[in-house]
N, C-alpha and C positions, 0 to 999 in steps of 0.2 A: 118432575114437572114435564108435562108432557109439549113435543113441536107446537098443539093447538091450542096449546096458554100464550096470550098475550106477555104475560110476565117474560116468555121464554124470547121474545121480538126484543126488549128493551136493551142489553147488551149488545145486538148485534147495529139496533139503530143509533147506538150512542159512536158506537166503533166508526159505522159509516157516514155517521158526521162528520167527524173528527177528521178520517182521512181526508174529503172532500175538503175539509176546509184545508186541509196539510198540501193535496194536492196544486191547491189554488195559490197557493204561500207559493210552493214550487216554480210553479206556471209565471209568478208574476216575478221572483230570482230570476227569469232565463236557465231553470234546471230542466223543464218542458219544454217543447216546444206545442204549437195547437195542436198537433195529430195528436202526440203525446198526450197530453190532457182528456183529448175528447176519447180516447182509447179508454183510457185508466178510468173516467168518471162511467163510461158507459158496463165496463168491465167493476165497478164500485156498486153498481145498482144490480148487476144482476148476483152479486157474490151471495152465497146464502150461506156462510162462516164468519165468525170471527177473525180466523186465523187467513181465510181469503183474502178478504178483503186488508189485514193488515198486512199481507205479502206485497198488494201494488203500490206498496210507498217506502216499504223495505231499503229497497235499493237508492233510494233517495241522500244526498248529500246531509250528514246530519240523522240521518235515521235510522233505524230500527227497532227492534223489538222493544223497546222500552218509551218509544216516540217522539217528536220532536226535543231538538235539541233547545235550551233557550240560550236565546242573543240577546244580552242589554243594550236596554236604546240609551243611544247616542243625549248626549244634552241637548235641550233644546236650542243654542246657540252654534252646534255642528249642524243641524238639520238646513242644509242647503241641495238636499235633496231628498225626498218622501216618495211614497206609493200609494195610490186609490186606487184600492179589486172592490171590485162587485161582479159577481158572480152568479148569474142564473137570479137577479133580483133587481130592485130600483134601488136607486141612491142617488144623492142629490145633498151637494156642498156651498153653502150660501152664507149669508149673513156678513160679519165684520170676522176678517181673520188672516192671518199672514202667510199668504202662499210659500212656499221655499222656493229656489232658484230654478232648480227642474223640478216638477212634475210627472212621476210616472204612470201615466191613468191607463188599467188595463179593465177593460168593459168584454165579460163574455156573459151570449144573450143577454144580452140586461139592457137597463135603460137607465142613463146617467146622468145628469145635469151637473154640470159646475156653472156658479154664477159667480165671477169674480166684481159685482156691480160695487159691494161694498168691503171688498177684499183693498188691504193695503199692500197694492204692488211696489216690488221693490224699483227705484228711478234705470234701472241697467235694464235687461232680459230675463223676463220668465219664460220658460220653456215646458210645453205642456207637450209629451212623447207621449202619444197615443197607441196603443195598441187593440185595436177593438175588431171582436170577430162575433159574428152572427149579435151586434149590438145599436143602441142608438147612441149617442153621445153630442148633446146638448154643450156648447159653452156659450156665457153672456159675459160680453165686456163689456165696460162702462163704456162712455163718453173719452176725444183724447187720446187716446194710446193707438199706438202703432201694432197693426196684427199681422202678422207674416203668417198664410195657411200653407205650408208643406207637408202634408199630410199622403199618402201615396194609395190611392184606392185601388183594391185587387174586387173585382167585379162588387163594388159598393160606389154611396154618392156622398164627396167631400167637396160640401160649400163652405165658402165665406160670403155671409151676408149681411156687413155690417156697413154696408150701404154706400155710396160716391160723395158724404159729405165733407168738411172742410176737413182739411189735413190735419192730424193732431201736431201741437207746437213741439220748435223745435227742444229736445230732450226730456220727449214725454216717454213713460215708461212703452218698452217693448213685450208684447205677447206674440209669443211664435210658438205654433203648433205644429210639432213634427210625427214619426212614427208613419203607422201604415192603419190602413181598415180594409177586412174582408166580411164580402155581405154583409156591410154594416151602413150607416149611417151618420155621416160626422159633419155639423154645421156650428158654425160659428154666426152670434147674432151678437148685433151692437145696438143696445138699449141704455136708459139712463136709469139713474137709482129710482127714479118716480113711474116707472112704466112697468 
């Protein structure tokens, strides 16, 4: 088969999915850091090998030649803490469904939404740890709840805009958003389930 058969493309594109997604797994463990990432991905796209490209994830916790490790998930009853990656694409988490206690939302380029308008928050603290670089990052909270935004922008713009109206009662649930955003975008809006 020769380099100018399509056929001979398909291997190498299956590979450099793979790693990108493996990279991005990486990234959102705390096995990366952003330089780290944006290095590897940009170094994934120019690889023109199989064996290139599966060398920059080699070294990874869990890795090698034979590929990710697998990890069985936790019951759902341990799940008091998750992860949301989106990666270089749009994503967007809504409807009725049970947040866990932290939240780790890591948005690179991308554009995210969470709406927790008909999410069943727990009566304590959810914690939404933001990490978002060159990304947008939408949240909507209901009506009622208490929003704490600490979120720490590195040349990006983190709003709360969930407006001066009455205070939610007392021992309404808590959403507090923490983490950091670089050239990114991160606002928090308070809307009702009818808007």
């Amino acid at each position: 088969m020769s380099p100018d058969d399509p056929r001979s493309l398909q291997p190498l594109e299956a590979e450099r999915e793979r790693v990108i997604t493996l990279l991005s797994r990486h990234f959102a463990n705390d096995h990366l850091s952003i330089d780290e990432l944006e290095t590897r991905l940009e170094l994934v796209y120019r690889a023109s090998s199989v064996a290139e490209i599966r060398a920059l994830a080699s070294d990874l916790p869990g890795e090698g030649a034979g590929g990710a490790a697998v990890t069985p998930a936790p019951a759902p009853s341990q799940r008091v803490r998750r992860r949301m990656l989106s990666v270089m694409s749009s994503r967007t988490r809504s409807g009725v469904w049970i947040p866990p206690q932290r939240l780790d939302l890591v948005a690179v380029m991308s554009d995210t939404h969470l709406d927790l308008r008909s999410a069943q928050l727990s009566a304590g603290v959810t914690e939404i740890h933001v990490r978002a670089w060159w990304a947008a990052v939408r949240i909507t909270v209901p009506p009622n709840v208490h929003v704490v935004v600490e979120t720490t922008p590195v040349m990006a713009s983190v709003a709360d805009r969930t407006g001066a109206g009455a205070p939610p009662p007392h021992g309404a649930p808590v959403v507090r958003v923490t983490g950091w955003a670089a050239m990114s975008d991160v606002t928090v809006h308070g809307r009702s389930a009818a808007d």
